[in-house]
PASEBA-1860 file (N, C-alpha, C; in nm, 3 decimals):
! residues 160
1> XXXXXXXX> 3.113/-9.212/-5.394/3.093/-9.274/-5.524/3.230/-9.313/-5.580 ~ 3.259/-9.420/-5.609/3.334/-9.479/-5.679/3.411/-9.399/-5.833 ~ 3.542/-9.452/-5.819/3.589/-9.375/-5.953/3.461/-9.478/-6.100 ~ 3.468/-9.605/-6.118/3.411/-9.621/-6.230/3.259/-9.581/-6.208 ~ 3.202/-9.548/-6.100/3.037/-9.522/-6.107/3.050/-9.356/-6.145 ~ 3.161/-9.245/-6.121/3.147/-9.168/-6.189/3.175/-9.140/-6.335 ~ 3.255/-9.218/-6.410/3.316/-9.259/-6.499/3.178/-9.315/-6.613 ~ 3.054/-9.397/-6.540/2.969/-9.452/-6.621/2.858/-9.339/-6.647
9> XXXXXXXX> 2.823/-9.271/-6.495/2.759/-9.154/-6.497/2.829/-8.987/-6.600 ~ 2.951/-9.036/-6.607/2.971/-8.923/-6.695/2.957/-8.987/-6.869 ~ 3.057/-9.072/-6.872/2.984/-9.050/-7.048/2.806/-9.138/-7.017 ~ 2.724/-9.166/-7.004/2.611/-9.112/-7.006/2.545/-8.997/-7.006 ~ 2.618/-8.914/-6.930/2.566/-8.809/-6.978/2.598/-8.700/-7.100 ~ 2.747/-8.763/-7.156/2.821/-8.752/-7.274/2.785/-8.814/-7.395 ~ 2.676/-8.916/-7.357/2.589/-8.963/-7.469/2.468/-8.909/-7.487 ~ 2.400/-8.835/-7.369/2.269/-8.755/-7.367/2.331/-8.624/-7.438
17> XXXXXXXX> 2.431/-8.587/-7.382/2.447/-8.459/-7.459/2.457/-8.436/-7.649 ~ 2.533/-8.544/-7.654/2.566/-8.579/-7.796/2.426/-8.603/-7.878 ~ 2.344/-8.698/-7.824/2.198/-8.709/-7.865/2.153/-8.559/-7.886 ~ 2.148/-8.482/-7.812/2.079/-8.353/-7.740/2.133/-8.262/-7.886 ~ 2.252/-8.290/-7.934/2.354/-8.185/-8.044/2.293/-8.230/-8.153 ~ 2.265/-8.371/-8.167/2.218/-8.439/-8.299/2.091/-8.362/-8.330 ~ 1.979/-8.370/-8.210/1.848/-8.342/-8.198/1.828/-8.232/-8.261 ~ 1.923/-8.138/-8.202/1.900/-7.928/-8.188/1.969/-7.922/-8.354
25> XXXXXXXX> 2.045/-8.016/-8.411/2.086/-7.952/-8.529/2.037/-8.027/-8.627 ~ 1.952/-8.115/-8.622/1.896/-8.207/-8.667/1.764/-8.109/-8.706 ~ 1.718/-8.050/-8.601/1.556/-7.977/-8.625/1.596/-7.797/-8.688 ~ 1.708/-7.771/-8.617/1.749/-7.688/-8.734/1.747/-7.706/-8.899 ~ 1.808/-7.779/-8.925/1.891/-7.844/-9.002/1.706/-7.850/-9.147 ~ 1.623/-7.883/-9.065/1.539/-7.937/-9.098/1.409/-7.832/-9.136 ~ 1.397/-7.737/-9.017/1.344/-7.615/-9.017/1.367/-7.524/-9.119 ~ 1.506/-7.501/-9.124/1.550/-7.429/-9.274/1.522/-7.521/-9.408
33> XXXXXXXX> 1.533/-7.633/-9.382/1.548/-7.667/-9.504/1.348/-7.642/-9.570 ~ 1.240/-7.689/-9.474/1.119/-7.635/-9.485/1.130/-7.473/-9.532 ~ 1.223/-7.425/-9.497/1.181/-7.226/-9.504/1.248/-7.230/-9.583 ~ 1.330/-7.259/-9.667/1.417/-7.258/-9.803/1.329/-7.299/-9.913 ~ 1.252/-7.413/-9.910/1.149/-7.473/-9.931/1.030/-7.367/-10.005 ~ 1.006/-7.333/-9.909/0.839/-7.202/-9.888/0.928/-7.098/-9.992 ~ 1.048/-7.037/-9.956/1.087/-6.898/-10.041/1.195/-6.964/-10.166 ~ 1.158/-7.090/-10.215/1.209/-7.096/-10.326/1.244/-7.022/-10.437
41> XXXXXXXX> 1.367/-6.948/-10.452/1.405/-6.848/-10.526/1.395/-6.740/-10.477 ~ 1.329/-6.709/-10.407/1.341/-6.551/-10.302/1.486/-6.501/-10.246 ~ 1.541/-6.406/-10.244/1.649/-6.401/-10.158/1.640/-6.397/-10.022 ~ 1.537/-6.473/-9.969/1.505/-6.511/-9.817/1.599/-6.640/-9.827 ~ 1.540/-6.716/-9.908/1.622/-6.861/-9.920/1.775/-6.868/-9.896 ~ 1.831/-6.722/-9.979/1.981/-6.764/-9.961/2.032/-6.698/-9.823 ~ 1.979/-6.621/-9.786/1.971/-6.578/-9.642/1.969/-6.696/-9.531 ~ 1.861/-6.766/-9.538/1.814/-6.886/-9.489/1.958/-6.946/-9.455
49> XXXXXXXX> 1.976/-6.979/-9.640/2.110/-7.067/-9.674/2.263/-7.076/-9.588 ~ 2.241/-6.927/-9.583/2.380/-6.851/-9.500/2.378/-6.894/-9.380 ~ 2.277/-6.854/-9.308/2.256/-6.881/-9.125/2.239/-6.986/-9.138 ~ 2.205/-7.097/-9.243/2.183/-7.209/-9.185/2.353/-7.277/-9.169 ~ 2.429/-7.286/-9.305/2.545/-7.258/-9.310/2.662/-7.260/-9.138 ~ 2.621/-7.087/-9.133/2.679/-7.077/-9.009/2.582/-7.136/-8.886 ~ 2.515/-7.148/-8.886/2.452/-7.240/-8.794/2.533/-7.365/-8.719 ~ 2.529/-7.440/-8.836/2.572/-7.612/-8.830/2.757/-7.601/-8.805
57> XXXXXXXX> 2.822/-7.510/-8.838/2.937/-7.476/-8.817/2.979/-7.414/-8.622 ~ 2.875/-7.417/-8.576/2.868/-7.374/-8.436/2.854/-7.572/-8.355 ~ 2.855/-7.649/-8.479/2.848/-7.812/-8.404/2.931/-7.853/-8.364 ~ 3.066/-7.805/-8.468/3.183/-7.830/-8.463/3.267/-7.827/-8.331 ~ 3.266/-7.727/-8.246/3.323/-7.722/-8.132/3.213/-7.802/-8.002 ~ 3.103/-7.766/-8.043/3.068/-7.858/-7.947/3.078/-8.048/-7.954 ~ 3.103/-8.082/-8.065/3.151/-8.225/-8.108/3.293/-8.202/-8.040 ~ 3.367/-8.129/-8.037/3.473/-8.174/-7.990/3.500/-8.147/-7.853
65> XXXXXXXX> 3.430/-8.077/-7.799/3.401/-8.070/-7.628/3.397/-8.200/-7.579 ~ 3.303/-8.284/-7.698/3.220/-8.434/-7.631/3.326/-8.526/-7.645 ~ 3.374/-8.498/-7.754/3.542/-8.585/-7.740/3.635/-8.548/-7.639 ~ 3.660/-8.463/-7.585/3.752/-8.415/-7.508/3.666/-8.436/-7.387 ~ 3.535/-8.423/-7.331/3.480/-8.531/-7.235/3.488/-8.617/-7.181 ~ 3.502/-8.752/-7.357/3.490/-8.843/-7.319/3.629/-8.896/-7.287 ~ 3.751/-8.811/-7.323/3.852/-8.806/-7.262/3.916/-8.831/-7.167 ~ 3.876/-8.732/-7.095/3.820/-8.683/-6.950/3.766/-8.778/-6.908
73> XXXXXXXX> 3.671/-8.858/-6.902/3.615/-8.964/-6.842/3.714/-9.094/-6.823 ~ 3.808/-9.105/-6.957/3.931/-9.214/-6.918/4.005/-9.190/-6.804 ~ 4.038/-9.088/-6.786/4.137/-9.064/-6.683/4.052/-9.056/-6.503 ~ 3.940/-9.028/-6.515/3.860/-9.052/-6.430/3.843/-9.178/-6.375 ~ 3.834/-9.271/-6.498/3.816/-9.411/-6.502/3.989/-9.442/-6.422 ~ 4.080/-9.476/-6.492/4.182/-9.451/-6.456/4.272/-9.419/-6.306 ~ 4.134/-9.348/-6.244/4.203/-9.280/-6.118/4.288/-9.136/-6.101 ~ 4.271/-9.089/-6.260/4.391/-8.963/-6.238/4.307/-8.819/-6.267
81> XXXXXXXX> 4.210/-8.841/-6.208/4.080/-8.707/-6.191/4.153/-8.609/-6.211 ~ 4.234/-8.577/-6.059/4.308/-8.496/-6.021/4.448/-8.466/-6.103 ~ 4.451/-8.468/-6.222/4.585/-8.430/-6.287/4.584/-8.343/-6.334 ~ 4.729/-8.332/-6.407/4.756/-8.198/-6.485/4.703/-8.210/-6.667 ~ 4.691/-8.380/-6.671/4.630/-8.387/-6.777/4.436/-8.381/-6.797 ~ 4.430/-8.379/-6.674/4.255/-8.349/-6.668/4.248/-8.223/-6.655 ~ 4.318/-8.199/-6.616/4.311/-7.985/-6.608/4.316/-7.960/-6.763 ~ 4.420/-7.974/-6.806/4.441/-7.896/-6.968/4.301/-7.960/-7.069
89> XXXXXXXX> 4.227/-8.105/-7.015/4.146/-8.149/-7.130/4.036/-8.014/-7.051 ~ 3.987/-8.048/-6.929/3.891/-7.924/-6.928/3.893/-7.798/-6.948 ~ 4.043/-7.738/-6.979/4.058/-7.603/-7.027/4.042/-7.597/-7.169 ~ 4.089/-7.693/-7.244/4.001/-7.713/-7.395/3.888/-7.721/-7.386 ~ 3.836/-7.754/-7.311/3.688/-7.769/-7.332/3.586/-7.647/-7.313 ~ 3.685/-7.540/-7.256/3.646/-7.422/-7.226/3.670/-7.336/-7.339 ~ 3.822/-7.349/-7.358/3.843/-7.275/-7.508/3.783/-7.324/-7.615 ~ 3.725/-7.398/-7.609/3.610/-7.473/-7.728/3.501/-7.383/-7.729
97> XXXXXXXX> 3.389/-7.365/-7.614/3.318/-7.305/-7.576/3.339/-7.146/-7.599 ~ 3.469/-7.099/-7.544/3.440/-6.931/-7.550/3.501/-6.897/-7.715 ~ 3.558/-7.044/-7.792/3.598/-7.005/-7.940/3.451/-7.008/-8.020 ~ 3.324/-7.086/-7.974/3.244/-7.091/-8.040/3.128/-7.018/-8.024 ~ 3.107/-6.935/-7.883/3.022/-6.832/-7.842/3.121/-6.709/-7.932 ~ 3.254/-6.669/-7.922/3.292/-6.529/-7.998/3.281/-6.598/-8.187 ~ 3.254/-6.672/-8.178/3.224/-6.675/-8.322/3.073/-6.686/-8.375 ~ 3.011/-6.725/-8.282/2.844/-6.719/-8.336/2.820/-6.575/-8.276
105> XXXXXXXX> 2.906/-6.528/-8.243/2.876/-6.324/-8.189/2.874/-6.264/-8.291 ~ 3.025/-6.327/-8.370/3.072/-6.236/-8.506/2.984/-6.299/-8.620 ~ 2.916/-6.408/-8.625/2.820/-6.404/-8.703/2.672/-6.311/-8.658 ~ 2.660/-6.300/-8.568/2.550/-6.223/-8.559/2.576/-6.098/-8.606 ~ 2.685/-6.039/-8.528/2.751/-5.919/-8.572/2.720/-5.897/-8.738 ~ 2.791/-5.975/-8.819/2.813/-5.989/-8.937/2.615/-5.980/-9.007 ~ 2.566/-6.107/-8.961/2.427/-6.060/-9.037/2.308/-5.927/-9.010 ~ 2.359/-5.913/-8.871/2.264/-5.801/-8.784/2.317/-5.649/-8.929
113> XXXXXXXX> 2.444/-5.636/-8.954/2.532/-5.531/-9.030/2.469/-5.536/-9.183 ~ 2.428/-5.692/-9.206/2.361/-5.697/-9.359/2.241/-5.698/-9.307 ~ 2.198/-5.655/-9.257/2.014/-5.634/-9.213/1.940/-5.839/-9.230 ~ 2.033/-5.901/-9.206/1.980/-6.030/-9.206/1.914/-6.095/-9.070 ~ 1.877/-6.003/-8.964/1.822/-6.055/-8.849/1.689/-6.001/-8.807 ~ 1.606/-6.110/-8.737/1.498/-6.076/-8.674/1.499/-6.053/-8.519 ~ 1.442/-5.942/-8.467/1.444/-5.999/-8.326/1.458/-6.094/-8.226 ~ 1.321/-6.206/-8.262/1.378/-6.279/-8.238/1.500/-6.398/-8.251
121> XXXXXXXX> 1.539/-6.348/-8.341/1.676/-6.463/-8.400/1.794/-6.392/-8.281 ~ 1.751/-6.238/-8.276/1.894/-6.156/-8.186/1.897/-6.179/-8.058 ~ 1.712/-6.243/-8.026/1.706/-6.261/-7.856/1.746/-6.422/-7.823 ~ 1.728/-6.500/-7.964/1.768/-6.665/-7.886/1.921/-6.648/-7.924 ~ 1.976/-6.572/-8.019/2.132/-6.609/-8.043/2.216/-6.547/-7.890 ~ 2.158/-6.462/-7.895/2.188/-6.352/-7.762/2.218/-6.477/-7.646 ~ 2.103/-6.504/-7.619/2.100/-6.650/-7.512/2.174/-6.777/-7.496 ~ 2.222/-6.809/-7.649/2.315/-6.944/-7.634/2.449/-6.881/-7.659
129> XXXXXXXX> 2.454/-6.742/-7.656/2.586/-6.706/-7.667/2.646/-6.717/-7.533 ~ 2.525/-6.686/-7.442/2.573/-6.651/-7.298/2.571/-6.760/-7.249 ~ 2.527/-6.807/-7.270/2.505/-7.024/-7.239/2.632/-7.049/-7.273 ~ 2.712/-7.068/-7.345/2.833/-7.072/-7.426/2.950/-6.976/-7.367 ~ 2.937/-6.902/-7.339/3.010/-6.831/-7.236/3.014/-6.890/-7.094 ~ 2.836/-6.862/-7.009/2.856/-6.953/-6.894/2.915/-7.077/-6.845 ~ 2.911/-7.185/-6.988/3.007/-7.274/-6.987/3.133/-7.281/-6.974 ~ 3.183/-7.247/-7.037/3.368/-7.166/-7.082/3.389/-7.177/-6.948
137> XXXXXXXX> 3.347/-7.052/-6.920/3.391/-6.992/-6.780/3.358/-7.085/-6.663 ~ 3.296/-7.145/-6.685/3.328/-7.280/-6.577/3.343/-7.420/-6.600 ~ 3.384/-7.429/-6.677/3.504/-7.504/-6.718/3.629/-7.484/-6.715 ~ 3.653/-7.338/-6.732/3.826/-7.301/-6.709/3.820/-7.268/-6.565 ~ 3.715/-7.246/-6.509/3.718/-7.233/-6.325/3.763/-7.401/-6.272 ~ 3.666/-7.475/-6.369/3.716/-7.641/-6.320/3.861/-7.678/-6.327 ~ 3.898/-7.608/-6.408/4.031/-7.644/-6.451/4.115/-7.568/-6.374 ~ 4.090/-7.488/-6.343/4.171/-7.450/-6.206/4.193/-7.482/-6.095
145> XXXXXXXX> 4.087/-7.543/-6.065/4.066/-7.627/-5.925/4.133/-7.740/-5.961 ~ 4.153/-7.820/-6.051/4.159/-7.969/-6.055/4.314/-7.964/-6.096 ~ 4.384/-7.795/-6.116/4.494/-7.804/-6.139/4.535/-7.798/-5.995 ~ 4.511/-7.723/-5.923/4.541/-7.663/-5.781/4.548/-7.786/-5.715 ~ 4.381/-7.891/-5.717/4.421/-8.011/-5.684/4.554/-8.129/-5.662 ~ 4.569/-8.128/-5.839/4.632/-8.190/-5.888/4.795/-8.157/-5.871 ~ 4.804/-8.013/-5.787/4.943/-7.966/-5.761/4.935/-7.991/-5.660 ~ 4.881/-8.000/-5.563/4.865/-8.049/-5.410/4.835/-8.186/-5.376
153> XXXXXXXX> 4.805/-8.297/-5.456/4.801/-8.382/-5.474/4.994/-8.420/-5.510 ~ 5.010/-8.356/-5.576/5.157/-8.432/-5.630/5.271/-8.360/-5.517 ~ 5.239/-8.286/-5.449/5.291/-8.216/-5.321/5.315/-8.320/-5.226 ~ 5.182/-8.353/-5.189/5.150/-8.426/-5.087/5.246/-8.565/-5.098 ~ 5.240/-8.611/-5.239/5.286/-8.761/-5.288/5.426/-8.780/-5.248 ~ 5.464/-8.641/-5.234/5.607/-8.588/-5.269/5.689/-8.611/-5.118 ~ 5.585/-8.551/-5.003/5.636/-8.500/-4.854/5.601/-8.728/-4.783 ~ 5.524/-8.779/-4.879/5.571/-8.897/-4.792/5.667/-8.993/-4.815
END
């Protein structure tokens, strides 16, 4: 496969994902605002308010993963897959990931301590934490390889 046919295939799928962020925080976004709705004036509502709050604040790093993607996809485009500057964008993209799984932890942490959680809220947060982790961690595995690459690549450039 060609450098620009992977290049088109990746931000496409950098536009599905982005869709995919709009969607999930979009129906959040939307869900609370219905359950804020129903316990009008209850202190469920400001509860609601809070997680919803920290919720939408967990978008943030993943918006900038998709930028640093689509990054990543220039240099692909480009021809320079294999660099030291495609290594460091996918190691941000990792430290994006394991900055925004240890922070939706310490929010759980934080509401689980004010008695603000339900089971199930502890078993799906539980899950995209580790989703969010599983990512990280291979992404900074990518970035190792594509550094290793990218040092053996400039080795090689070097010995002809």
């Amino acid at each position: 496969m060609s450098h620009k046919g992977i290049y088109i295939r990746l931000r496409a799928a950098l536009v599905g994902v982005l869709l995919c962020i709009f969607l999930v925080y979009y129906l959040v976004t939307v869900t609370a605002s219905e359950m804020i709705n129903i316990y009008n004036g209850a202190p469920d509502a400001k509860i609601i308010t809070v997680w919803l709050i920290a919720v939408l604040l967990t978008a943030v790093p993943c918006l900038v993963c998709v930028v640093l993607g689509w990054q990543t996809s220039n240099l692909v485009k480009a021809d320079r897959s294999f660099s030291g500057e495609t290594a460091r964008l996918l190691s941000k993209i990792s430290t994006c990931a394991l900055v925004d799984a240890g922070y939706f932890l310490i929010v759980n942490i934080v509401m689980g301590v004010l008695n603000y959680q339900t089971p199930g809220v502890i078993i799906v947060s539980a899950a995209i934490i580790l989703l969010a982790i599983a990512f990280g961690m291979a992404f900074a595995a990518l970035a190792r390889f594509v550094q290793k690459a990218a040092d053996l690549q400039e080795e090689s450039d070097l010995t002809v």
